[in-house]
Structure formats: structure tokens, C-alpha cells
Backbone of each chain as ProteinMPNN parsed JSONL, in Angstrom:
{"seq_chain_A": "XXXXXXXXXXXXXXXXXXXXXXXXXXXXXXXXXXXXXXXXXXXXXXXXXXXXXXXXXXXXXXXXXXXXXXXXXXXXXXXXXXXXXXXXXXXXXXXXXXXXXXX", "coords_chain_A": {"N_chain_A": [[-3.388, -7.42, 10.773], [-4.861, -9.316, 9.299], [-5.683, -9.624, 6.431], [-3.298, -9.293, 5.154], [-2.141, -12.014, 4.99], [-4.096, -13.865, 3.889], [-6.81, -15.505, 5.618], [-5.771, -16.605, 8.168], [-4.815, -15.026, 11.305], [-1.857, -12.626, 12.471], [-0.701, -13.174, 15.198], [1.212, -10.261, 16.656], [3.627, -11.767, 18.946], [5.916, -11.138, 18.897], [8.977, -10.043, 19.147], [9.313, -7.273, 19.417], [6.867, -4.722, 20.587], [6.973, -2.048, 19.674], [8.748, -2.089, 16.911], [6.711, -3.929, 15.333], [4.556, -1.838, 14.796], [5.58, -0.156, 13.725], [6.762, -0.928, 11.469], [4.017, -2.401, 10.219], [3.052, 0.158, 10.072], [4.664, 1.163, 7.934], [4.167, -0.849, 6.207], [1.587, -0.132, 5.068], [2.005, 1.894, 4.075], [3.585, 1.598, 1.836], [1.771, 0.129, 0.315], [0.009, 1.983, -0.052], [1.169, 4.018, -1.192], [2.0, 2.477, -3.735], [-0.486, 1.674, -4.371], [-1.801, 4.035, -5.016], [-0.301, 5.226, -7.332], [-0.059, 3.098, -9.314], [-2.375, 3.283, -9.823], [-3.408, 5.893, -10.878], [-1.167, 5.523, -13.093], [-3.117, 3.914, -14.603], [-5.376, 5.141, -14.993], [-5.37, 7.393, -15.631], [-5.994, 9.891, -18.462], [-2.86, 10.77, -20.251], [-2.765, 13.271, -21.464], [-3.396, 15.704, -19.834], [-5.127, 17.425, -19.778], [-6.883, 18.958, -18.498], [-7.414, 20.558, -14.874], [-8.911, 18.673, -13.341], [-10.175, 15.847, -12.54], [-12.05, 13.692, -14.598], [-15.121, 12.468, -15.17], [-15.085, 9.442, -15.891], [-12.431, 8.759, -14.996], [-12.422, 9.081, -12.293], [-14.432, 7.015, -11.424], [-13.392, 4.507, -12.5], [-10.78, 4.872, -10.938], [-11.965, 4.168, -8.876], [-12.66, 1.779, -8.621], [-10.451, 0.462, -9.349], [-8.796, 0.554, -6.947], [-10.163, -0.966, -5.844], [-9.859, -3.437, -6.937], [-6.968, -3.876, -6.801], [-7.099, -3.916, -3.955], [-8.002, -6.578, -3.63], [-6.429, -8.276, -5.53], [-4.292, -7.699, -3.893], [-4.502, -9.881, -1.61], [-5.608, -12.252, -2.433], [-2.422, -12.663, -3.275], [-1.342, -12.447, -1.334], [-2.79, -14.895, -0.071], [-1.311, -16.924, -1.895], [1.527, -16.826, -1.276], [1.607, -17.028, 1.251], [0.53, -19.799, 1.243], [2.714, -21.09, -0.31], [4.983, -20.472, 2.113], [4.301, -22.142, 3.855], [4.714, -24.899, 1.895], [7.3, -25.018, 1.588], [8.306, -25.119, 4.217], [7.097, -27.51, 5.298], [8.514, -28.661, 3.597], [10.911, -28.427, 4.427], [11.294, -29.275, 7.004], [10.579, -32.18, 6.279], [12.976, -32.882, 5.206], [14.524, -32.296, 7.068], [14.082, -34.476, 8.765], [14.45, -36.507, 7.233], [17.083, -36.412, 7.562], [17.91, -37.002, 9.809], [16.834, -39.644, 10.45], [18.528, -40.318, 8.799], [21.033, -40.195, 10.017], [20.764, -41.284, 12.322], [20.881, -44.134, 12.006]], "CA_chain_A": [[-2.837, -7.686, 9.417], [-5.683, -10.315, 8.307], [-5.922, -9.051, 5.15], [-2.251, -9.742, 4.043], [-1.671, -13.165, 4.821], [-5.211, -14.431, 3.619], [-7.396, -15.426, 6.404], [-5.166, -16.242, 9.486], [-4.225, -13.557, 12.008], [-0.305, -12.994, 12.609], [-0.282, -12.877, 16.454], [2.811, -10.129, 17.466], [3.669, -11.968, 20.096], [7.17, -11.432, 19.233], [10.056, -9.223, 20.139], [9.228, -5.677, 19.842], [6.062, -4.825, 19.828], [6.514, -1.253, 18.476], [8.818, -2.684, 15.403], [6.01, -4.537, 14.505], [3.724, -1.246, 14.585], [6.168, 0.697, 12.634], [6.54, -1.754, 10.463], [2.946, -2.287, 9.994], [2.663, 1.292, 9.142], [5.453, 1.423, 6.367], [3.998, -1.69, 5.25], [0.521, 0.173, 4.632], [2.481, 3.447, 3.068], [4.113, 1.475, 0.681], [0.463, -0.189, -0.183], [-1.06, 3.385, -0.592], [1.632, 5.021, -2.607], [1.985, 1.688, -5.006], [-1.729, 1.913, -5.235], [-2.201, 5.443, -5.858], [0.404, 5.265, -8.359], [-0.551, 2.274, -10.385], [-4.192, 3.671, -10.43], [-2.81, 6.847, -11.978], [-1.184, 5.023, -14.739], [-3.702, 3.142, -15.415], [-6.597, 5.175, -15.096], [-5.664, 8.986, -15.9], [-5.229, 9.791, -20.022], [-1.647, 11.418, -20.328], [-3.235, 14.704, -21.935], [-3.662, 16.022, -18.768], [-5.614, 19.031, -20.265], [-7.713, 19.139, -17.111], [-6.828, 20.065, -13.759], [-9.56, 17.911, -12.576], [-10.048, 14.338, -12.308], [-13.09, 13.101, -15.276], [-15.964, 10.831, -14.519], [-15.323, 8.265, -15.942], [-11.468, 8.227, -14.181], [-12.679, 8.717, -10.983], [-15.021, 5.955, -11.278], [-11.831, 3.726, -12.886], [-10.163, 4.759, -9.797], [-12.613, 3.509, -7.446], [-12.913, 0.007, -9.353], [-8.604, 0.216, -9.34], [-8.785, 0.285, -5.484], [-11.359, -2.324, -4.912], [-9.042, -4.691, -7.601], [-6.278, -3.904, -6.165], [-6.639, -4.641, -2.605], [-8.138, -8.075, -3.815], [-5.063, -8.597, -6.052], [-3.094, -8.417, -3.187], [-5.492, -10.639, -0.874], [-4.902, -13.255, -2.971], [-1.258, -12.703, -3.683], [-0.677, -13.418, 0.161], [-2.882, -16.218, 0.249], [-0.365, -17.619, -2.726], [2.282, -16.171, -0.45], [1.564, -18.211, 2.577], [0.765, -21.301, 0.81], [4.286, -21.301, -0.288], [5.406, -20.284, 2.744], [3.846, -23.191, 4.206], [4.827, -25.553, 1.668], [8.511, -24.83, 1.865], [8.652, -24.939, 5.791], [7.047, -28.32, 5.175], [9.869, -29.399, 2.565], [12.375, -28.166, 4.496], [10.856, -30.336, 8.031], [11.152, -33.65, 5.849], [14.59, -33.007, 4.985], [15.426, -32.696, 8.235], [13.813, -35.61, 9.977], [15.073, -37.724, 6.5], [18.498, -36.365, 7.967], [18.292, -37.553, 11.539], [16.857, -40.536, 10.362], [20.041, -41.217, 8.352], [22.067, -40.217, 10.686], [20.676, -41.87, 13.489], [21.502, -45.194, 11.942]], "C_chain_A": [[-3.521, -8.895, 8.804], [-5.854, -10.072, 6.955], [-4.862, -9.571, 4.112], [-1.742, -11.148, 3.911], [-3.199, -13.986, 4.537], [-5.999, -14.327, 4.871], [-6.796, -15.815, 8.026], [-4.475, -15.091, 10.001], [-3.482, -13.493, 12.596], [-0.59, -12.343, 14.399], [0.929, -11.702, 16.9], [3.298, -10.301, 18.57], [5.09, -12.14, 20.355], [7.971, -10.355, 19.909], [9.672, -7.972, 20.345], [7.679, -4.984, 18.952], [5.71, -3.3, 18.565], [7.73, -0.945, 16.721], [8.082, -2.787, 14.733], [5.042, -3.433, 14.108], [4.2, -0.36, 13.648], [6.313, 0.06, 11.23], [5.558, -2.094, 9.674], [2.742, -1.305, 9.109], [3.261, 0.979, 8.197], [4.692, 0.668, 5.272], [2.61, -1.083, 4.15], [0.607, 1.515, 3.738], [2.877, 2.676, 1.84], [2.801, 0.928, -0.415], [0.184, 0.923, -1.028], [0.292, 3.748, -1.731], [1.56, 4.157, -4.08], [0.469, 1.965, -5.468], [-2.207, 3.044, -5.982], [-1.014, 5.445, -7.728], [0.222, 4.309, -9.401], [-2.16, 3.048, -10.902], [-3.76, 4.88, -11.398], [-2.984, 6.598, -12.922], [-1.997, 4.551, -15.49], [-4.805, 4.2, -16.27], [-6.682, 7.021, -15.778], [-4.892, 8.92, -17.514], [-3.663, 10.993, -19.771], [-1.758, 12.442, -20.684], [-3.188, 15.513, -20.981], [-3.896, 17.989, -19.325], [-6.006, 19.671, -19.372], [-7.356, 19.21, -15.526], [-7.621, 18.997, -12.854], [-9.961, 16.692, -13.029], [-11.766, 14.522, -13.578], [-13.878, 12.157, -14.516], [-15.673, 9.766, -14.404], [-13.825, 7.769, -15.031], [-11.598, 8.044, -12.657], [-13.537, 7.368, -10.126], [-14.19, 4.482, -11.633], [-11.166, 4.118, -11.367], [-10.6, 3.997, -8.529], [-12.405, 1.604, -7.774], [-11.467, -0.173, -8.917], [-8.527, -0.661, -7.758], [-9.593, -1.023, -5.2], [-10.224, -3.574, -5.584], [-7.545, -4.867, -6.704], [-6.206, -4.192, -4.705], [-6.885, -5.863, -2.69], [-7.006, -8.469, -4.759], [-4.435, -8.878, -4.467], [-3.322, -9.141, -1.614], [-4.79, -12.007, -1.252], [-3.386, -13.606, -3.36], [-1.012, -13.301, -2.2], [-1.786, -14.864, 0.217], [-1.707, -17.408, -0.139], [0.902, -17.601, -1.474], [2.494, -17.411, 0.882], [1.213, -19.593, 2.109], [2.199, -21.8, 0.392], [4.919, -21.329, 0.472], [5.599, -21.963, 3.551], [4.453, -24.32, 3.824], [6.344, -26.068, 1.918], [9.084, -25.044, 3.195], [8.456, -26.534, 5.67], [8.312, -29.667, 5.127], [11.236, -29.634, 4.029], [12.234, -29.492, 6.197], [11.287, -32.186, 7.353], [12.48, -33.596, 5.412], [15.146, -33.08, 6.02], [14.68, -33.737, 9.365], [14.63, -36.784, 8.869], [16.638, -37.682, 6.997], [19.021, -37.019, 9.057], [17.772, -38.937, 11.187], [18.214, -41.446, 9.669], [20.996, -41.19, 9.153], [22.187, -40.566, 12.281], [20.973, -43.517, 13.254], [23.024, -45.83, 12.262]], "O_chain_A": [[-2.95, -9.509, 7.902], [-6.568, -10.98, 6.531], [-5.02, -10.019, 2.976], [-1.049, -11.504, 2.958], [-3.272, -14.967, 5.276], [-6.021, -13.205, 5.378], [-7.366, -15.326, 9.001], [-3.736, -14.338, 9.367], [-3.664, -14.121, 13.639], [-0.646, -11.139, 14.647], [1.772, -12.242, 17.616], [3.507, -9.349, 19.322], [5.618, -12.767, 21.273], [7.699, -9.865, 21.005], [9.688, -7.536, 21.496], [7.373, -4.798, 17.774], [5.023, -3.174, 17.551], [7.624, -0.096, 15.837], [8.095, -2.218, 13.642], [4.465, -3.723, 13.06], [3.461, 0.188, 12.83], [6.003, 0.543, 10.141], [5.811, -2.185, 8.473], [2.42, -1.411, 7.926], [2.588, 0.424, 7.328], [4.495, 0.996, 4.101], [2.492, -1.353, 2.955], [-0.235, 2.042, 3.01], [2.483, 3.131, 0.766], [2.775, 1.192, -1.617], [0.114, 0.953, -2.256], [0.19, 3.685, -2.956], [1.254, 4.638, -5.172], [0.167, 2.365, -6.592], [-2.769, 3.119, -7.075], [-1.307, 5.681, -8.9], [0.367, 4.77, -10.534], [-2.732, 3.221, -11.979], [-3.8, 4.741, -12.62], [-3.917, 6.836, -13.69], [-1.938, 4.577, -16.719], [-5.074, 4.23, -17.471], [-7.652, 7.645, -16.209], [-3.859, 8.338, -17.845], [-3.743, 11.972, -19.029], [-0.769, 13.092, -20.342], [-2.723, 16.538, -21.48], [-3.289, 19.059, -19.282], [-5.68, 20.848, -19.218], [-7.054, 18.187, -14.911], [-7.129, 18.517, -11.833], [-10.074, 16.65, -14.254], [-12.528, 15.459, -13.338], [-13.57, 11.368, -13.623], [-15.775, 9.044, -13.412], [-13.842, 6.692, -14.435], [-11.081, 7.172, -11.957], [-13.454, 6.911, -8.986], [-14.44, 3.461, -10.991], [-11.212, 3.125, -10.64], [-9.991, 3.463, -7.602], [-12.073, 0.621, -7.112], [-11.286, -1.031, -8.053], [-8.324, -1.842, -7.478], [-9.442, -1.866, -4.316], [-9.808, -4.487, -4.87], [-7.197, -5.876, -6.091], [-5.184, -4.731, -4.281], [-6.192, -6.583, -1.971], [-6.674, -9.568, -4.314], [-4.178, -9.982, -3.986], [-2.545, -9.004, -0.669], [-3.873, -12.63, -0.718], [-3.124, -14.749, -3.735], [-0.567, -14.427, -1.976], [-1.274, -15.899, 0.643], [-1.265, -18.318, 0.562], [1.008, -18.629, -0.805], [3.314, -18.28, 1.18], [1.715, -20.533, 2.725], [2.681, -22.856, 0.804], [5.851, -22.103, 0.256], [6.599, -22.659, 3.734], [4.876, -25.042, 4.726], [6.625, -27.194, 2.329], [10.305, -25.15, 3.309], [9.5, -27.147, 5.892], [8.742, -30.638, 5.749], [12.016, -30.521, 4.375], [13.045, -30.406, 6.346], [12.016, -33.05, 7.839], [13.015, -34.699, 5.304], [16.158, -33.764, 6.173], [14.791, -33.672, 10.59], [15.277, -37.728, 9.322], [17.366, -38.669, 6.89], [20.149, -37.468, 9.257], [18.481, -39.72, 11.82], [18.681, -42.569, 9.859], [21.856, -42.07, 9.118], [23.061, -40.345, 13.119], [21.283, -44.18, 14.243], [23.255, -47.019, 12.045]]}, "seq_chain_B": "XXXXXXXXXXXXXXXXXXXXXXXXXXXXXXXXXXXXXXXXXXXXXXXXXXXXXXXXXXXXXXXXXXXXXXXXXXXXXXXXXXXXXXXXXXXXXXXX", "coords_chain_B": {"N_chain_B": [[-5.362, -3.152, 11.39], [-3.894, -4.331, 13.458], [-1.208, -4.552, 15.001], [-1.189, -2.261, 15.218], [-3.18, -0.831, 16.726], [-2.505, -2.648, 19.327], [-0.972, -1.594, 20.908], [1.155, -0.61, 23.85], [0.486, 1.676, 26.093], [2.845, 3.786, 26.754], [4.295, 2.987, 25.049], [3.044, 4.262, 22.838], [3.478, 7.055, 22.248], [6.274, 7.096, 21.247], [5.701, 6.051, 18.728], [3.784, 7.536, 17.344], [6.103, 9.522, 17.389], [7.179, 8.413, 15.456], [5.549, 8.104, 13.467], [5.317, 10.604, 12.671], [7.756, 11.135, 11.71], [7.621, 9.641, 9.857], [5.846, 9.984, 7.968], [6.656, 12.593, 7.482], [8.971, 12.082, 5.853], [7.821, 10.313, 4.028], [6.259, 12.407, 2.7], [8.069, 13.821, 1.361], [9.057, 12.395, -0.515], [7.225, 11.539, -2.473], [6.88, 13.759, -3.297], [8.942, 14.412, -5.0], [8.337, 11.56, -6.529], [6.046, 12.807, -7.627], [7.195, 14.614, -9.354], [8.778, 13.619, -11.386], [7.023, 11.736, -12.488], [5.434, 13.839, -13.857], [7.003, 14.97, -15.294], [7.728, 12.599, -16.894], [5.814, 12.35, -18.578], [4.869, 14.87, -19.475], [6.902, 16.511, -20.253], [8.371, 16.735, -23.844], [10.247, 17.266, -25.549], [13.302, 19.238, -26.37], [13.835, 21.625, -27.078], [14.21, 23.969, -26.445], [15.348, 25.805, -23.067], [13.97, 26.595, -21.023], [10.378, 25.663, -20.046], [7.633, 25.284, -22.265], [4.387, 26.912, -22.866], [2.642, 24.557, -22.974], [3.613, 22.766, -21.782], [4.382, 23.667, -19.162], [1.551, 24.167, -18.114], [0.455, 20.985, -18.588], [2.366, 20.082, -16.687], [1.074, 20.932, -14.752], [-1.366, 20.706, -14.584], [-1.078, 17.896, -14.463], [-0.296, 17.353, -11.948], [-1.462, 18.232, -10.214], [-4.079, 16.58, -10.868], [-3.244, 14.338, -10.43], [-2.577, 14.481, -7.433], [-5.548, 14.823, -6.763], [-6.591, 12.426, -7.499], [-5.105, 10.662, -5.482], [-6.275, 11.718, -3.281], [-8.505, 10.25, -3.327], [-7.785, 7.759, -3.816], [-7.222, 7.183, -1.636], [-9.179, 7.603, 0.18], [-11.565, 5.586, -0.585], [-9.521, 3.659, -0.134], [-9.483, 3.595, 3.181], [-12.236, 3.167, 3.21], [-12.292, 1.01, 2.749], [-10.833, -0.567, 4.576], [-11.949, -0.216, 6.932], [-14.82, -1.365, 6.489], [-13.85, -3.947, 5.918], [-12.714, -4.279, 9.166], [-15.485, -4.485, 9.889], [-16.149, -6.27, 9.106], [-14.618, -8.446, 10.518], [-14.875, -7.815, 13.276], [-17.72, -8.259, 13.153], [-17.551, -11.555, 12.636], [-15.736, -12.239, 14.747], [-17.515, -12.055, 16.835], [-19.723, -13.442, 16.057], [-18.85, -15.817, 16.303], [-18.565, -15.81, 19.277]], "CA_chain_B": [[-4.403, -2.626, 11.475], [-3.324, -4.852, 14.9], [-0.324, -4.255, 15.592], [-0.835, -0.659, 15.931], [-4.082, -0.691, 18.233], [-2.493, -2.899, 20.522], [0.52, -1.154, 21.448], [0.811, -0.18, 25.087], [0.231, 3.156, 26.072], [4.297, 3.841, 26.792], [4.975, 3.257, 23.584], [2.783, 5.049, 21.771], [4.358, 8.295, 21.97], [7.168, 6.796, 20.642], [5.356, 5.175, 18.161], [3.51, 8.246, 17.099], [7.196, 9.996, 16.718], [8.083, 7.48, 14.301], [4.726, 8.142, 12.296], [5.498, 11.858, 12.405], [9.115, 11.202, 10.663], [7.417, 8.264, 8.267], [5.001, 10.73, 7.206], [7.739, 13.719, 6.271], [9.988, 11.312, 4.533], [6.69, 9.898, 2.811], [5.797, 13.375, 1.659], [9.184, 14.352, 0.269], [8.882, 11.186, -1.312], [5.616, 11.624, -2.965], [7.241, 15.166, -3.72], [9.833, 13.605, -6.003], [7.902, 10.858, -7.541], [5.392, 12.916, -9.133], [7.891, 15.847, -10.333], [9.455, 12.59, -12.377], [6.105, 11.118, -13.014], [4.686, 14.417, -14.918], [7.916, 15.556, -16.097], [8.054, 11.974, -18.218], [4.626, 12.583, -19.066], [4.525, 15.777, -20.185], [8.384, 16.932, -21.074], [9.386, 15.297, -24.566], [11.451, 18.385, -26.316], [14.45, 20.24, -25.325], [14.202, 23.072, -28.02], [14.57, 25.439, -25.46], [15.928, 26.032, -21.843], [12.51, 26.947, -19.91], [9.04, 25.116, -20.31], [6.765, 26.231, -23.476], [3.39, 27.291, -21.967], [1.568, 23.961, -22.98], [4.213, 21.661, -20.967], [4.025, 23.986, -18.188], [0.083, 23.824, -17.797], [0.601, 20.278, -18.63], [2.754, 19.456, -15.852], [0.487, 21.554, -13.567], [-2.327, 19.421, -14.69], [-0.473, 16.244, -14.146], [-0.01, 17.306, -10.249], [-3.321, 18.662, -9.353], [-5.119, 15.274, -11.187], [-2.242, 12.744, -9.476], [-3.197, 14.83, -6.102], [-6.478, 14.656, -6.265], [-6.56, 10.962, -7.448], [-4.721, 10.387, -4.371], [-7.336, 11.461, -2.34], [-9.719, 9.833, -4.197], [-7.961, 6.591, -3.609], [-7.229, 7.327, 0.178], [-10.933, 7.621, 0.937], [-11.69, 4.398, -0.97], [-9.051, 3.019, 0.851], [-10.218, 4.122, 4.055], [-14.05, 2.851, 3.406], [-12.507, -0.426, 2.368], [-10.866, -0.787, 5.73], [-13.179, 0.039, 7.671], [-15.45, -2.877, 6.085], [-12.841, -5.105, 7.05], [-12.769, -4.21, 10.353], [-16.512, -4.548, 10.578], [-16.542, -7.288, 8.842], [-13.675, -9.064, 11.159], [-15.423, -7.721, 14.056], [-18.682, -9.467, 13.374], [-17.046, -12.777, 12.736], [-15.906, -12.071, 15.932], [-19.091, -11.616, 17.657], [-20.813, -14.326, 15.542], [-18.24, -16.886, 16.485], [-18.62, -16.163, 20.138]], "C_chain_B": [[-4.055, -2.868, 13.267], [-2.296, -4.419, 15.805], [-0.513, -2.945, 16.282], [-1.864, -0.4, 17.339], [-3.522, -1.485, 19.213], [-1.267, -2.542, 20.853], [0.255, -0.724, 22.806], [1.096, 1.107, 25.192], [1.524, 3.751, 25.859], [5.112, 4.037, 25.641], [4.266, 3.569, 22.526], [3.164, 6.428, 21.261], [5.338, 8.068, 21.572], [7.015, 6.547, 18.683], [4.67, 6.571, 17.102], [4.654, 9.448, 16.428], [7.544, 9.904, 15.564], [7.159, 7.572, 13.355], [5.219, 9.405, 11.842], [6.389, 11.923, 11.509], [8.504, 10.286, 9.564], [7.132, 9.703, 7.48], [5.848, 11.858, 6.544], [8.333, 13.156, 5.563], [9.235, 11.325, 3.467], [6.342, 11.471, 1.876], [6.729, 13.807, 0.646], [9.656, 13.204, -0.406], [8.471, 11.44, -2.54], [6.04, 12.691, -4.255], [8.022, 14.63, -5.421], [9.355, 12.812, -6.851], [6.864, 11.469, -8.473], [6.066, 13.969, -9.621], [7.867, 14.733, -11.718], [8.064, 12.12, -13.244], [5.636, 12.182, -14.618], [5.857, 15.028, -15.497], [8.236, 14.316, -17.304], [6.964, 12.406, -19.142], [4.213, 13.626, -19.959], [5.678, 16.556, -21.145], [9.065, 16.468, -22.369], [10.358, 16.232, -25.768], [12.226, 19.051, -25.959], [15.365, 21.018, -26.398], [14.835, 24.138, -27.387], [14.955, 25.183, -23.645], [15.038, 25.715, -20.849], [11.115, 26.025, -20.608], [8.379, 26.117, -21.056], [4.861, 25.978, -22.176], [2.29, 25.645, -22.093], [2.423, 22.491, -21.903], [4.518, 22.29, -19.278], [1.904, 23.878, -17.928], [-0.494, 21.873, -17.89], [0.982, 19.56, -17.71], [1.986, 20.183, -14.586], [-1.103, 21.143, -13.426], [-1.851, 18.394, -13.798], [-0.385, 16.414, -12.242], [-1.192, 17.025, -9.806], [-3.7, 17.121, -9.817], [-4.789, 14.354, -10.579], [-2.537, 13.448, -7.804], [-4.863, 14.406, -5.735], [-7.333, 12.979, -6.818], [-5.886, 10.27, -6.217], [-5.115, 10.417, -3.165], [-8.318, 10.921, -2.247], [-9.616, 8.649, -3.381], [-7.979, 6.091, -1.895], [-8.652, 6.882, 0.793], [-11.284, 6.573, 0.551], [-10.806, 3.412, 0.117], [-9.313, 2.032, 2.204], [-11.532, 3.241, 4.245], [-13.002, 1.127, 3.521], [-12.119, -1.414, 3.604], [-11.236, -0.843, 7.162], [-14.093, -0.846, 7.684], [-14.714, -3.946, 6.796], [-12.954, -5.606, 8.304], [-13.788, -4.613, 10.765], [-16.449, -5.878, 10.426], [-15.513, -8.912, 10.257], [-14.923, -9.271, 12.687], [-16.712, -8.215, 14.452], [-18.605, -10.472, 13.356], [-16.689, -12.692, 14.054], [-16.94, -12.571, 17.248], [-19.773, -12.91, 17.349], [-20.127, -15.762, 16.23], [-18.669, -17.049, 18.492], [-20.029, -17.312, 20.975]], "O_chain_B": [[-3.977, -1.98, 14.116], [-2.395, -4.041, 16.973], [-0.183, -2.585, 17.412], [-1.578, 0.008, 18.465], [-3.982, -1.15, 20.305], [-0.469, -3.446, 21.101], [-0.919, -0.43, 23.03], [1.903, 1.66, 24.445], [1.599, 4.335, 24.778], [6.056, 4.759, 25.319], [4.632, 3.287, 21.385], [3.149, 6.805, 20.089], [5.803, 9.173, 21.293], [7.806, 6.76, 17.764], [5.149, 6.568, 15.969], [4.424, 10.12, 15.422], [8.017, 10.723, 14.776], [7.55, 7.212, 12.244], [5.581, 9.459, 10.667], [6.175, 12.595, 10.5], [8.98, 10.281, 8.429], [7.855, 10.323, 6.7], [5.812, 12.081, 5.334], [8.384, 13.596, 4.414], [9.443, 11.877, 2.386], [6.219, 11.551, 0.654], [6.473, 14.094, -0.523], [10.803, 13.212, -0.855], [9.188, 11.551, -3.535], [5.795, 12.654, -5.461], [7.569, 14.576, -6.564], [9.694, 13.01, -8.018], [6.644, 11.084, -9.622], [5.447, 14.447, -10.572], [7.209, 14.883, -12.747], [8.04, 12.142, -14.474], [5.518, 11.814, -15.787], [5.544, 15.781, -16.419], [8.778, 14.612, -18.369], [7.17, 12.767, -20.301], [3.464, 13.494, -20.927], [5.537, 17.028, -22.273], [10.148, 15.889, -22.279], [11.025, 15.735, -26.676], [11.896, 19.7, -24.966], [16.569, 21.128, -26.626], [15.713, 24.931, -27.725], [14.649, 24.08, -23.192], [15.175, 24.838, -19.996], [11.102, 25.854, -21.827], [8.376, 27.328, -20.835], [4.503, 25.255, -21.246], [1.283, 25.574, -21.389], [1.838, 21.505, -21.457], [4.815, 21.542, -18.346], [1.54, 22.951, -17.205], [-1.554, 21.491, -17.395], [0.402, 18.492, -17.509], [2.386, 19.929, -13.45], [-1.828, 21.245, -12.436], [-2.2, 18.146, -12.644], [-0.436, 15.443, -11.486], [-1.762, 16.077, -9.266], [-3.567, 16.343, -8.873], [-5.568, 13.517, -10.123], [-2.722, 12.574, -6.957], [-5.27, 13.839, -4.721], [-8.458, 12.608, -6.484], [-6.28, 9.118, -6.032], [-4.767, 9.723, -2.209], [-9.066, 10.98, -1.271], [-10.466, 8.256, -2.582], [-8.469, 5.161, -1.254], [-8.987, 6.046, 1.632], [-11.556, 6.001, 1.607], [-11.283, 2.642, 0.95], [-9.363, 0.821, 2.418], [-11.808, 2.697, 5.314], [-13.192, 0.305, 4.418], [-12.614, -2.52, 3.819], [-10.822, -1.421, 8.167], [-14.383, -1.297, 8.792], [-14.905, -4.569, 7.841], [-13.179, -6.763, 8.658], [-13.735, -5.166, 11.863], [-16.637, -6.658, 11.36], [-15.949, -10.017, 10.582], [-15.548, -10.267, 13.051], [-16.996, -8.551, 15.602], [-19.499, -10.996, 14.021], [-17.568, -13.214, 14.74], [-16.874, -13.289, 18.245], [-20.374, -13.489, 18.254], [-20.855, -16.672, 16.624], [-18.991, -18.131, 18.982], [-19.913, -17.679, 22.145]]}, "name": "protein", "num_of_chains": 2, "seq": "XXXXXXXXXXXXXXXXXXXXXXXXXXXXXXXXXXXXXXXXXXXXXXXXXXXXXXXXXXXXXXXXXXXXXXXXXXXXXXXXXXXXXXXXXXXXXXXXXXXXXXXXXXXXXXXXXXXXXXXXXXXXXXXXXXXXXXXXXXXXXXXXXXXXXXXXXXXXXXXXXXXXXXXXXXXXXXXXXXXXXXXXXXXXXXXXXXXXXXX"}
């Protein structure tokens, strides 16, 4: 799963490992169907005179996919920097706590 | 896609079960979202009871093109993970 949290790689070194594989999957179904489905909207005209896909959409589709998995590249980098920052926060609140309350 | 290659053998038949049921849910999923999709798309009068011949060929468009955009993007997909992988896999290699 390097891909979704930017460039570190989530160890499952936790409880179950085939949770984490099922999980995995869903996580990569829900990818594909959002992607297929945004590309759609974006990229197919609503006329739908044609049963077959146009040049120029199929070539819009390919571009969709490439944006889209870098959209959401960067969304987890954002993602884990927050994550990060917040875990941070929440660490100085609790040492400012034991420090008060170790007085 | 980690998690899944390193599962231990034991539980991949399990694991494989649980794709088998994703995957039917996912289709009668799929099934459903594009009835809705090309029925907003193409349905916008309700003169009559039954579909007029240009909102039936319309919504039989709208499938076939959202199907085969779906394979479109699969295979894109597909390539793009695949890169990944290589690309992971030579960092890998390069680092050692």
C-alpha cells in the first residue's frame, strides 16, 4: 500500500493479517469503481448516440486515470501529514499534562 | 498490493473466498449504479409508460460505452500498477 500513504510502507504487522488483505482489496474496489465512474462523467458526452467509446474519450480516459491516481497520491501524502501532525499535538498535550500534574 | 502477496498460504483460500463474495456483491453493485447512472442520463419524460425508441437505444448506449470505459480504465489501471511495482522493486534493488 505505498502508493496511498505517500512514500512510507504500512508494515501489517498487526492483528489479522487476512483483515488487512480483505481490506486492502475493498480498499482498491472502491478506487476502481470511484475511478471508473468519475472518468465517465467527466469524459463521455451524455448523447450517448454511440455504442462505442470515441477517440478522443478514450484518450480523456486514459489521461483521467493517470490524474487520478496522482490526485489521490497526493491526497494521502496531505493525509498523513495531518495524521502526523495531530498525533504530534495530541503527544504535547499529554506530556504538558503530566508535567502539570506531576507538580 | 502487500498485504495480499504476503498472506500465508492457510489463509489464502480463505482469503480468495472473501474475493469471490467481494466480487458478486461488487458486480450487483456496478449492476445498479449504472441502471441509475443512464436512466438519469437518458430518461427526462414520462409521457408514456414504456421507453420511446430513442431513450431505449440511449440507455443501451449509455451501458455498452460505461462498460467498455470500464475496461478501458481497468487496463490503464493495471499498467499503472504494474509500474509501481517495478518501479518499487528497483528502488529496492538499487538501495541494496
Amino acid at each position: 500500500m505505498n502508493s496511498l500513504f505517500g512514500q512510507k510502507e504500512e508494515k501489517p504487522a498487526g492483528p489479522d493479517p487476512l483483515f488487512a488483505a480483505t481490506t486492502e482489496m475493498e480498499m482498491y474496489t472502491h478506487l476502481f469503481n470511484n475511478m471508473a465512474a468519475a472518468c465517465f462523467e467527466k469524459c463521455s458526452s451524455r448523447k450517448h448516440k454511440e455504442p462505442d467509446l470515441a477517440l478522443g474519450e478514450m484518450s480523456c480516459s486514459d489521461r483521467c486515470v493517470s490524474k487520478y491516481l496522482e490526485a489521490q497520491e497526493k491526497v494521502g501524502v496531505v493525509l498523513q501529514k495531518a495524521n502526523e501532525a495531530q498525533a504530534l499535538q495530541q503527544k504535547n498535550l499529554a506530556d504538558m499534562q503530566n508535567a502539570l500534574g506531576g507538580r | 498490493m502487500d498485504g495480499v502477496q504476503n498472506l500465508p498460504p492457510h489463509i489464502q483460500g480463505q482469503f480468495m473466498q472473501n474475493l469471490e463474495q467481494m466480487q458478486m456483491k461488487d458486480s450487483l453493485t456496478m449492476y445498479n449504479n449504472l441502471v441509475e447512472r443512464c436512466f438519469n442520463s437518458c430518461v427526462s419524460s414520462f409521457r408514456s409508460k414504456s421507453l420511446d425508441k430513442y431513450e431505449t437505444s440511449c440507455v443501451e448506449n449509455c451501458a455498452s460505452r460505461y462498460i467498455k470505459m470500464t475496461q478501458r480504465v481497468g487496463l490503464r489501471f493495471a499498467e499503472h500498477q504494474a509500474m509501481q511495482q517495478k518501479r518499487a522493486a528497483d528502488a529496492l534493488g538499487a538501495g541494496k
